[in-house]
C-alpha positions in Angstrom: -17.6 -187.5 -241.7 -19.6 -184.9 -243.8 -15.9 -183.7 -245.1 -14.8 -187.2 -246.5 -17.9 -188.0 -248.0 -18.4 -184.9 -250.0 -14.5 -184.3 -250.7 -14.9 -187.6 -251.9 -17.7 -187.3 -253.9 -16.2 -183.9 -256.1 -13.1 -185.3 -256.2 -14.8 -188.3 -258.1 -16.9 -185.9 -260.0 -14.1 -184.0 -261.2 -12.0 -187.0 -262.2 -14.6 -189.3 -263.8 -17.5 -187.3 -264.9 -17.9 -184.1 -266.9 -20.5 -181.8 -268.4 -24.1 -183.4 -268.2 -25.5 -186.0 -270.4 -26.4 -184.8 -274.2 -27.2 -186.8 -276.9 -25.9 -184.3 -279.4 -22.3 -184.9 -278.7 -19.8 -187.8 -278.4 -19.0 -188.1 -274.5 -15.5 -187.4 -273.4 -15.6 -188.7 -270.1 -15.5 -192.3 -270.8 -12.4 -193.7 -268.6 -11.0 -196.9 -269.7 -11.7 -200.1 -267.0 -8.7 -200.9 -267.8 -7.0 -198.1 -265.7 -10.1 -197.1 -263.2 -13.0 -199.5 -261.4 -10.4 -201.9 -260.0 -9.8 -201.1 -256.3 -12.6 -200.3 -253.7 -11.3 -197.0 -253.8 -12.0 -196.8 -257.5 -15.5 -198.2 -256.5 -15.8 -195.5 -253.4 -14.4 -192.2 -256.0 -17.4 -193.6 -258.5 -20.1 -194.0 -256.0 -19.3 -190.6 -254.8 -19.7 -189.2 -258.6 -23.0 -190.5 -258.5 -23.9 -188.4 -255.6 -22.6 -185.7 -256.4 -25.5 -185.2 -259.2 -27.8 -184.5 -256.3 -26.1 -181.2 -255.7 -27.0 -180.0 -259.3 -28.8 -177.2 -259.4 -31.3 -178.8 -261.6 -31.3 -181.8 -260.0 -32.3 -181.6 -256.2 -29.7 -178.4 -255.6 -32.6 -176.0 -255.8 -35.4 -178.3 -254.8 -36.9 -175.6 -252.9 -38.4 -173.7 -256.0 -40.6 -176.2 -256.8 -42.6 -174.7 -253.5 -42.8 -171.6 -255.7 -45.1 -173.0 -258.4 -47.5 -173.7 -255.2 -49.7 -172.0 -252.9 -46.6 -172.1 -250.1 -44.0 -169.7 -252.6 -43.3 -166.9 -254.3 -40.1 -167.1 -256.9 -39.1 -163.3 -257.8 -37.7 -164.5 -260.9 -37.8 -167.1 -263.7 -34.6 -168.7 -261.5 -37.7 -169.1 -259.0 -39.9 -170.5 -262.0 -41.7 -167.4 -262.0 -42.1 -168.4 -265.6 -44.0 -171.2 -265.4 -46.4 -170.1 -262.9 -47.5 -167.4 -265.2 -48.1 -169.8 -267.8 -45.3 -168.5 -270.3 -43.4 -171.5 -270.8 -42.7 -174.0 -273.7 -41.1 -177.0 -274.4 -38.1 -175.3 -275.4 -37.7 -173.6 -272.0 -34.6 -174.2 -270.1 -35.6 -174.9 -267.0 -37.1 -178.6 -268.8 -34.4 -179.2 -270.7 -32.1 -179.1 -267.9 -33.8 -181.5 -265.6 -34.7 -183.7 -268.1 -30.8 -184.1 -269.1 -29.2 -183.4 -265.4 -31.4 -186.1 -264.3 -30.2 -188.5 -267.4 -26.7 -187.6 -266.1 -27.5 -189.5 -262.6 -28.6 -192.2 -264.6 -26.1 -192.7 -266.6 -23.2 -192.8 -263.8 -25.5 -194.8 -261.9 -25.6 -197.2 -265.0 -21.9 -197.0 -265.7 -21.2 -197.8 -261.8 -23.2 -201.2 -262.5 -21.5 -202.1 -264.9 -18.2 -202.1 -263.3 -18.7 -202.7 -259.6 -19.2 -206.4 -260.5 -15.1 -206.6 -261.7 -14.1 -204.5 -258.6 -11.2 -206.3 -256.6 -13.5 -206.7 -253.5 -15.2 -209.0 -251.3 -19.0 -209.8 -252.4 -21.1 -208.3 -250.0 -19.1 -204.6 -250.7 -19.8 -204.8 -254.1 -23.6 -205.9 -253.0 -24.1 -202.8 -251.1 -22.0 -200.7 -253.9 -24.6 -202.1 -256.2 -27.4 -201.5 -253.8 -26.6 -197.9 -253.9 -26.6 -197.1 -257.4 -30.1 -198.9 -258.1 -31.2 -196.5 -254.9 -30.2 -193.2 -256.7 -30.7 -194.7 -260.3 -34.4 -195.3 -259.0 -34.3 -191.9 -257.3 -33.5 -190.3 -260.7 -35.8 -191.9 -262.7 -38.5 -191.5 -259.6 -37.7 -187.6 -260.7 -38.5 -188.4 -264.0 -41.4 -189.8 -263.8 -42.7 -187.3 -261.3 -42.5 -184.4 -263.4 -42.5 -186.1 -267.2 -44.8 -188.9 -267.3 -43.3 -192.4 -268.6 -39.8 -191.6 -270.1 -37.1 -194.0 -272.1 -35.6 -196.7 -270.1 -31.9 -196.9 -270.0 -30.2 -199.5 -268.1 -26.8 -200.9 -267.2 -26.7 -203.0 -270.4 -26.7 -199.7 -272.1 -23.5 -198.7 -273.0 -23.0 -194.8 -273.7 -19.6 -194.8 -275.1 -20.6 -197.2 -277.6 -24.2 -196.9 -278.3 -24.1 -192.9 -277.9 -25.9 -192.4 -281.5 -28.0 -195.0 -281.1 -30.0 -194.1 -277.8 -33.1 -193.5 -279.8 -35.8 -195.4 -277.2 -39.4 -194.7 -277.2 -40.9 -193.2 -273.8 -41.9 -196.6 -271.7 -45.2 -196.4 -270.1 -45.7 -194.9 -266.7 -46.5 -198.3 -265.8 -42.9 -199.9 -266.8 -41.3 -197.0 -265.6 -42.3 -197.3 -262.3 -42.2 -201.1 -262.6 -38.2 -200.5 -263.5 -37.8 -197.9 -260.1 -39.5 -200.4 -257.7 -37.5 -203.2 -259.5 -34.1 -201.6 -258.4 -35.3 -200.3 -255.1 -36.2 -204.1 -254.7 -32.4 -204.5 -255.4 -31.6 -202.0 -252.8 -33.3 -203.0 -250.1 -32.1 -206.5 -250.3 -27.9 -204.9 -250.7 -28.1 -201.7 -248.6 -27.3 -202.0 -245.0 -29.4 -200.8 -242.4 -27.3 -198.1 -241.2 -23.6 -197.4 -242.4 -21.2 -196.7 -239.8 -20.4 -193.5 -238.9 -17.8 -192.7 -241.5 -19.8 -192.9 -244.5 -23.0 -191.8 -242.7 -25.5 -189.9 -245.2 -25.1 -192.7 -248.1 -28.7 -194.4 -249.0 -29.6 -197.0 -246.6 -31.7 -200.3 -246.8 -34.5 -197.5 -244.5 -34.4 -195.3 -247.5 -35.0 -197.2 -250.2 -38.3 -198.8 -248.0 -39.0 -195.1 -248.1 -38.3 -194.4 -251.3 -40.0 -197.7 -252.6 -43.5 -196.4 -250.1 -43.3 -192.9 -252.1 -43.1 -194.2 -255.3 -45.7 -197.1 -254.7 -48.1 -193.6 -252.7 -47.5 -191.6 -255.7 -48.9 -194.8 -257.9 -51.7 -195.3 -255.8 -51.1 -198.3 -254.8 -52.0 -197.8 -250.7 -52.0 -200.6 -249.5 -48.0 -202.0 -250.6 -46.8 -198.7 -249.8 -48.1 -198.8 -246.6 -46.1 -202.1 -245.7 -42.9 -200.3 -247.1 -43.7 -197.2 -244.8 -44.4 -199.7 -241.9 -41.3 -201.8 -241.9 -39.2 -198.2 -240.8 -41.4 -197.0 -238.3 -43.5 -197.3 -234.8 -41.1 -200.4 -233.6 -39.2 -200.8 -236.7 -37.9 -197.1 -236.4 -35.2 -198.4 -233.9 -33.7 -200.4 -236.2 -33.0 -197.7 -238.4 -31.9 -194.9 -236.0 -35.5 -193.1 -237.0 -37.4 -190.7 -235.2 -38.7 -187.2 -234.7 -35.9 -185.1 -233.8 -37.3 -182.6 -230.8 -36.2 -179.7 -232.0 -38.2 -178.5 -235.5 -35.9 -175.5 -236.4 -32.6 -177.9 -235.8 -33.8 -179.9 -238.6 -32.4 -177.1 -240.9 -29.7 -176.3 -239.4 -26.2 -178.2 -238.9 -26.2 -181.6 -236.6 -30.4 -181.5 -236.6 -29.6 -182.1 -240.5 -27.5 -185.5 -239.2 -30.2 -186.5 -236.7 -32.8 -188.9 -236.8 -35.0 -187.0 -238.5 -33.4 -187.7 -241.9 -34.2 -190.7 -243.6 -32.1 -189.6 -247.0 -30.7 -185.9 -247.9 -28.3 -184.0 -250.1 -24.9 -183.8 -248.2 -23.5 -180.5 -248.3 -20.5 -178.8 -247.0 -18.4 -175.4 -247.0 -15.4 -173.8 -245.6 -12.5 -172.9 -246.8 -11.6 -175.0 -250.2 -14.7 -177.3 -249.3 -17.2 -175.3 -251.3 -19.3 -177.9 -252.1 -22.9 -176.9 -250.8 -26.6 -176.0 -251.9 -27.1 -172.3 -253.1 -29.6 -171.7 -249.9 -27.8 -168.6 -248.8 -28.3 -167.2 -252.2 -31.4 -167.8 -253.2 -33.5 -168.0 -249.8 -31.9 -165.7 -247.8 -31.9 -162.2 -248.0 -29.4 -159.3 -248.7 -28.7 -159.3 -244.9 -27.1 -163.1 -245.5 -23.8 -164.6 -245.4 -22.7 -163.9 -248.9 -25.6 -161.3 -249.4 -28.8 -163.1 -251.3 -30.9 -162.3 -253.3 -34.2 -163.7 -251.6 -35.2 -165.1 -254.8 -37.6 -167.8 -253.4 -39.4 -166.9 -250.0 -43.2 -167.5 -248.5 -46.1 -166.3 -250.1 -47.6 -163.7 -248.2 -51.3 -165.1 -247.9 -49.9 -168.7 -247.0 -49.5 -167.5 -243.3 -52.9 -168.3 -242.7 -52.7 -171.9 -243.7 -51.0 -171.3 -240.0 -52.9 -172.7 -236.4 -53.4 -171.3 -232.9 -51.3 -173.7 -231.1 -53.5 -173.4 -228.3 -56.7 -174.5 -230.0 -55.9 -175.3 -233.5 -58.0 -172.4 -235.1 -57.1 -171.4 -238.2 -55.2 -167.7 -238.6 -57.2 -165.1 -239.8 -56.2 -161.5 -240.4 -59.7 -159.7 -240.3 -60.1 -160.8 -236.9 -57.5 -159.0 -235.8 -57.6 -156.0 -237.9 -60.8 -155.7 -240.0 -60.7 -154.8 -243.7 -57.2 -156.3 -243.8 -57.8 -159.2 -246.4 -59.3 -156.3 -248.8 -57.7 -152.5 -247.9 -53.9 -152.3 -248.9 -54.4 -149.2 -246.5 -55.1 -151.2 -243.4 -52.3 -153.6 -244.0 -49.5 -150.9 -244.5 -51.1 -149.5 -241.1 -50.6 -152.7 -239.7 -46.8 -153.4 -240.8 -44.9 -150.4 -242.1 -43.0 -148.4 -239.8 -40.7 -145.2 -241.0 -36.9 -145.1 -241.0 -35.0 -141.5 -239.6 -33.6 -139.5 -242.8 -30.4 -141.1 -242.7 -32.1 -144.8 -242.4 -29.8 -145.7 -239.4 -32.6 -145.8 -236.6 -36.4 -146.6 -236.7 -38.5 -142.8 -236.4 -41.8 -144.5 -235.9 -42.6 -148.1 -235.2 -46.1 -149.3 -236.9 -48.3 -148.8 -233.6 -49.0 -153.0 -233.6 -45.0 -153.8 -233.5 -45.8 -155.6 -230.3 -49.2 -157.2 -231.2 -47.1 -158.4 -233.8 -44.2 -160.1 -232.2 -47.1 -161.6 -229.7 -49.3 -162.9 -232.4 -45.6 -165.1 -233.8 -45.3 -166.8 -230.3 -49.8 -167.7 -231.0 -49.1 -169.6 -234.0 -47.8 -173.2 -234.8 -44.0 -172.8 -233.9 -43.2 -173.9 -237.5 -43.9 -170.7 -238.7 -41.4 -168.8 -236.7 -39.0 -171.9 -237.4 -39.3 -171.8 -241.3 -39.3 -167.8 -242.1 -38.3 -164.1 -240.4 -41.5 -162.7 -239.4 -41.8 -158.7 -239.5 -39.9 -157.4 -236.0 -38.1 -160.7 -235.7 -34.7 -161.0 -235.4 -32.5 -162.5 -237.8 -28.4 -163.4 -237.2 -27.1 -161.7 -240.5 -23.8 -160.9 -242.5 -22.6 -157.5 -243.6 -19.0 -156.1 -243.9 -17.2 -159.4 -243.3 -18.6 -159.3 -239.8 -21.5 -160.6 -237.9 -24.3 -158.5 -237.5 -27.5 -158.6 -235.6 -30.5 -157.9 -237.4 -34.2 -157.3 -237.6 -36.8 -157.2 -240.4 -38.6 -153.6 -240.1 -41.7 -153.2 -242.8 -39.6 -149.6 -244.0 -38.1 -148.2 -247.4 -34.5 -148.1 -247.3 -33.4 -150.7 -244.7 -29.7 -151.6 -244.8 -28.0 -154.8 -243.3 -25.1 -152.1 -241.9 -27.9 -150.3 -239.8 -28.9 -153.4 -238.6 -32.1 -154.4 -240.7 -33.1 -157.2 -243.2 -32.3 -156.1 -246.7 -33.8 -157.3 -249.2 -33.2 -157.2 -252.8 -36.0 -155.3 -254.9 -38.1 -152.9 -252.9 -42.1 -155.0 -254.1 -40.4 -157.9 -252.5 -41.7 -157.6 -248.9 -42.9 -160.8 -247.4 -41.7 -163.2 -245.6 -38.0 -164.4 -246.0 -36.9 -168.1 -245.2 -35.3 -168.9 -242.1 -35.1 -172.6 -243.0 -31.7 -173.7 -244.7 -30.5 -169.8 -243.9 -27.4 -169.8 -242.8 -26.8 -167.4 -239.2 -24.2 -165.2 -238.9 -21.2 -167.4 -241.0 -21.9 -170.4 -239.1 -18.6 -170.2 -237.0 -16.6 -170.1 -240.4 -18.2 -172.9 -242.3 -19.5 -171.4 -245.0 -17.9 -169.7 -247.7 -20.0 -169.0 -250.4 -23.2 -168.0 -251.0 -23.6 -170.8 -253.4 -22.7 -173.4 -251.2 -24.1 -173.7 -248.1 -23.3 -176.6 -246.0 -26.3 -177.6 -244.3 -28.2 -181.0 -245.7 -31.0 -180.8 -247.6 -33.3 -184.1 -246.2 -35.2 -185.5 -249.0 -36.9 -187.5 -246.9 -37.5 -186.8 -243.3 -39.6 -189.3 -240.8 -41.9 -186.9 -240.1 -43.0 -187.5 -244.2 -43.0 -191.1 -243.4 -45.2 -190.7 -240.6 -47.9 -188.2 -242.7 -47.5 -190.7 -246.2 -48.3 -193.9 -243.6 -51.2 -191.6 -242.3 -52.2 -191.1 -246.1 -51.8 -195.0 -247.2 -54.1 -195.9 -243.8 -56.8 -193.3 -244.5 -57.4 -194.8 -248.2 -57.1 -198.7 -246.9 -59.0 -198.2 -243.7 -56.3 -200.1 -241.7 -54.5 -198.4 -238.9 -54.6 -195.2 -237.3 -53.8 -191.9 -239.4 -55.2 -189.3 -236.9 -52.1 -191.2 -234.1 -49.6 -190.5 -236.9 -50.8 -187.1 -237.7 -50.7 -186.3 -234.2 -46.8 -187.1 -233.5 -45.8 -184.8 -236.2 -48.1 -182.3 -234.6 -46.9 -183.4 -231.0 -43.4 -182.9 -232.2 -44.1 -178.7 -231.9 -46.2 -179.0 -229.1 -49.5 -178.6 -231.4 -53.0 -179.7 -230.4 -53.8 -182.9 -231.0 -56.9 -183.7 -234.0 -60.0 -183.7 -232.3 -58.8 -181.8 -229.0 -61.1 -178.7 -230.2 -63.9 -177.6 -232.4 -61.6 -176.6 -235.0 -59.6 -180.1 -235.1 -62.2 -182.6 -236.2 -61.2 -185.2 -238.3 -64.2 -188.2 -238.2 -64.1 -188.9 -241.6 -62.0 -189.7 -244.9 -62.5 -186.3 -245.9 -61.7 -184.7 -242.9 -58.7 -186.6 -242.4 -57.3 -186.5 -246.2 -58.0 -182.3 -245.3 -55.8 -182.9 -242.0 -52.7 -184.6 -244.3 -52.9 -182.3 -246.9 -53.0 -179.1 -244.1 -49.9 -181.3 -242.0 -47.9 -181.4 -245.2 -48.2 -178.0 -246.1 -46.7 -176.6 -242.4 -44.2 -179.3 -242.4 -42.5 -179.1 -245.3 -42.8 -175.7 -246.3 -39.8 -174.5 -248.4 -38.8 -178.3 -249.3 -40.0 -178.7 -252.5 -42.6 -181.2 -251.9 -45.9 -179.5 -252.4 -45.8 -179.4 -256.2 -45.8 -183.1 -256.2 -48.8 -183.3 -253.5 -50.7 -181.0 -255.5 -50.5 -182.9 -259.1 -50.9 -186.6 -257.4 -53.9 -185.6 -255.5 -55.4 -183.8 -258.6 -55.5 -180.7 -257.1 -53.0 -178.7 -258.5 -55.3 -176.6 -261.6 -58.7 -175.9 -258.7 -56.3 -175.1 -256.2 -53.4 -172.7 -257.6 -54.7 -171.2 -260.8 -55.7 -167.4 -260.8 -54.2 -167.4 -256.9 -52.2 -164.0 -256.6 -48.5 -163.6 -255.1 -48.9 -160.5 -253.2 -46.6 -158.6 -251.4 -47.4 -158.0 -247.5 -48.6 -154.8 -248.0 -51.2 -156.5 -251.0 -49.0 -155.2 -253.9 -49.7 -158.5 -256.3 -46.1 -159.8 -257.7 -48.3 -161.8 -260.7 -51.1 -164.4 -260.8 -50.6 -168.4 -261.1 -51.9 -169.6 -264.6 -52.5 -173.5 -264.4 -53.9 -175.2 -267.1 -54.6 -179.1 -267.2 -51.3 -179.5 -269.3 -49.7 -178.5 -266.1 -50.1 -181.9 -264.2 -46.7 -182.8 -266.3 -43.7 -180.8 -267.9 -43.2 -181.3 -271.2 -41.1 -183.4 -273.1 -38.1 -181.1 -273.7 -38.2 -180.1 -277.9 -34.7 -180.8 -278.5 -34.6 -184.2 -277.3 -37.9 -184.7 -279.6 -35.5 -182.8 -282.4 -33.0 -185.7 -281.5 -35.2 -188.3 -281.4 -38.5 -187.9 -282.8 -40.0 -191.7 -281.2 -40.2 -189.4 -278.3 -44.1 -188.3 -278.0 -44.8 -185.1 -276.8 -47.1 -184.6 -273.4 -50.7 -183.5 -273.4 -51.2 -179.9 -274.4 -47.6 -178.9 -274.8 -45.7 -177.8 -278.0 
């Protein structure tokens, strides 16, 4: 199934669409109807180009970096937005100007598959659900847009690029109409979109994710109470309809056929092997030099984030100065905690750090989630080295190879705790290839962030029970249900908004969501600015700088060059 869809989809890419969308140059992609968008397969090859923007890297293909500009990550580099945490970006930095335009590529194939779909040689209710799907990812793109950039020009399928290339000169729309135009389509997509595609085209959108879609963006908006009937209509009862639920195994759920199960509402499709290279760069930039490929650990968890981390026997917090006092404060006391020493030739471990075992007891203490999303010091890891599997562990110690047996990583400050989520083991049994492409999904949506946005939309209208929905995604990893323990009390709307915000963190670490918690909840400047990225042993990598300007990118200067209508965001230049 995967293999179709996503052969499929870069075939299409290749054959229809190329280079991204810029307004400073004639496009030369333009195919003639004449000759293409006659046969369903015509309709199938251009449907698949639209997905295939998903995988660009500055699309959703490194979604995971946006965790890095939160409390949850720590890029290494301004590939891991290292940049704009500091505070040293403009509006002519690259890493705006490339989602702003990637994201105008989706729209524009989406666009350019409504306007043809409609003359395909097919029967009505194909060219419904073909239609269905490009308003889904046409409203997912602009949803993106409007996330991150505030109101933005409004291009539809009446626009024609080939012919009215010089003339796209709109003003930004409100945020208003621009989420007004997103729910319009997804409006379009639930009504088109099938409930579940059959199993040879599994993983296109469905008539479940645009409800899901259409709840986020209505959340996001504030509006509780009609995104709460979106959110409804796909779960409790309704979830069978859709093949929903919480898939039983957390760590699955990032690894292939947990990244097919129920769990996953709507998600990048990759794949790899042998000429089907057409993955996520996961095993690059999350894993370590020890991975298939060797990465370069770019993005991994920020070291003080581990005590955002539960008993899972009572639900207390994590805290390091219970167990070892002075920790939080003496770099000496943590490097006696962690570091062990390597023999002269680095092949063997001298002298463990006397807590090894503490350590590896305190893992199996805390919420299971932690051990599922990242290699904990003196855990094991399956690795990669010398074209040949190799088993590995992660040992606190200068000069730790893969080829001894050790996690490597790349750049000696960098010692902290390295993704296991999206990580590819050992070479997967021969499906992956490249480093760049790794070919497990990347969900987008899960249930369990159904379940916790439901929980948010019934906390702020009073109807229905949050603390029940909180409590399967907690049940899910056998944690302790809210108000089981001292520590667990949630009796009021603070208390449970403090629960949601906690859940979401755990849950989703490493998917990119927390940077758009953060700024919706108006959290993001009193929460992350001034907070350190340290390294284990308390060696600071740099300090966030957030400013109020940082609630939205900024318009990207060139396309203010191009068209000056385009008004600039608050604070930016």
């Amino acid at each position: 199934m995967k293999t179709n869809y996503i052969m499929t989809a870069a075939a299409a890419c290749a054959f229809l669409f190329s280079g991204c969308y810029d307004l400073d140059r004639f496009p030369e992609d333009k195919l003639s109807s004449g000759t293409f968008w006659k046969t369903q397969e015509h309709a199938d090859q251009g449907m698949m180009g639209v997905y295939s923007v998903l995988q660009n890297n500055d699309v959703t293909g490194m979604y995971f970096f946006l965790d890095d500009l939160t409390e949850i990550g720590y890029g290494r580099s301004a590939v891991g937005y290292s940049d704009i945490a500091q505070g040293t970006t403009n509006a002519r930095t690259n890493t705006y100007k490339n989602r702003w335009s990637n994201l105008y590529e989706g729209i524009t194939r989406s666009n350019t598959a409504l306007q043809n779909i409609p003359n395909v040689e097919m029967e009505d209710d194909l060219k419904n659900r073909y239609i269905g799907e490009a308003k889904f990812l046409r409203a997912f793109f602009y949803f993106q847009l409007l996330d991150l950039f505030g109101g933005v020009p409004l291009y539809d399928e009446t626009t024609v690029v080939g012919e009215e290339f010089s003339n796209m000169l709109k003003a930004r729309s409100s945020e208003e109409d621009t989420r007004k135009f997103i729910l319009d389509d997804l409006e379009d997509a639930i009504a088109y979109l099938p409930e579940i595609w059959d199993e040879a085209n599994k993983g296109r959108a469905t008539q479940g994710a645009a409800y899901a879609l259409k709840g986020k963006v209505l959340l996001f908006g504030k509006q509780y109470a009609e995104a709460e009937k979106c959110f409804e209509a796909i779960s409790g009862t309704n979830a069978a309809t859709y093949g929903y639920g919480l898939y039983p195994d957390y760590a699955g759920i990032f690894q292939p056929g947990g990244d097919e199960s129920e769990e996953i509402v709507f998600a990048v499709q990759n794949i790899g092997g042998m000429g089907q290279d057409y993955g996520m760069p996961t095993a690059y930039y999350m894993g370590t030099r020890s991975t298939y490929g060797s990465g370069w650990n770019t993005s991994s968890m920020a070291a003080d984030f581990i005590t955002e981390y539960e008993y899972r026997s009572d639900g207390k917090r994590f805290d390091w100065d219970e167990l070892y006092p002075g920790f939080s404060t003496d770099n000496d006391v943590k490097s006696e905690v962690f570091s062990s020493k390597l023999t002269s030739d680095n092949k063997s471990v001298e002298s463990w750090t006397p807590h090894k075992d503490d350590l590896v007891n305190l893992w199996t203490q805390l919420d299971p989630r932690l051990q599922a999303s990242v290699i904990l010091p003196y855990t094991s890891y399956k690795g990669w080295t010398k074209d040949a599997p190799k088993d590995c562990i992660y040992v606190v110690a200068d000069g730790t190879k893969a080829v001894n047996g050790f996690i490597e990583i790349a750049g000696a400050t960098t010692i902290t705790y390295f993704w296991r989520k999206f990580v590819p083991e050992y070479d997967m049994n021969g499906a992956i290839n490249s480093r760049d492409d790794t070919p497990i999904n990347f969900p987008l949506i899960r249930y369990a962030d159904v379940l916790l946005m439901l929980a948010e939309c019934y906390n702020e209208t009073g109807n229905g029970n949050p603390i029940e929905l909180i409590n399967q995604v907690r049940g899910r990893v056998g944690m302790p249900a809210l108000n089981s323990s001292q520590y667990l009390n949630a009796a009021t709307k603070d208390e449970i908004f403090s629960r949601i915000e906690h859940e979401r963190a755990v849950e989703f670490a490493g998917e990119g969501l927390r940077f758009s918690d953060l700024r919706r909840w108006g959290l993001y400047e009193s929460k992350i600015d001034g907070m350190a990225k340290r390294s284990l042993l308390g060696t600071t990598f740099y300090k966030h700088s957030v400013e109020t300007r940082d609630s939205l990118w900024p318009i990207p200067g060139d396309e203010i060059d191009k068209n000056p209508s385009l008004e600039q965001n608050f604070g930016w230049n």
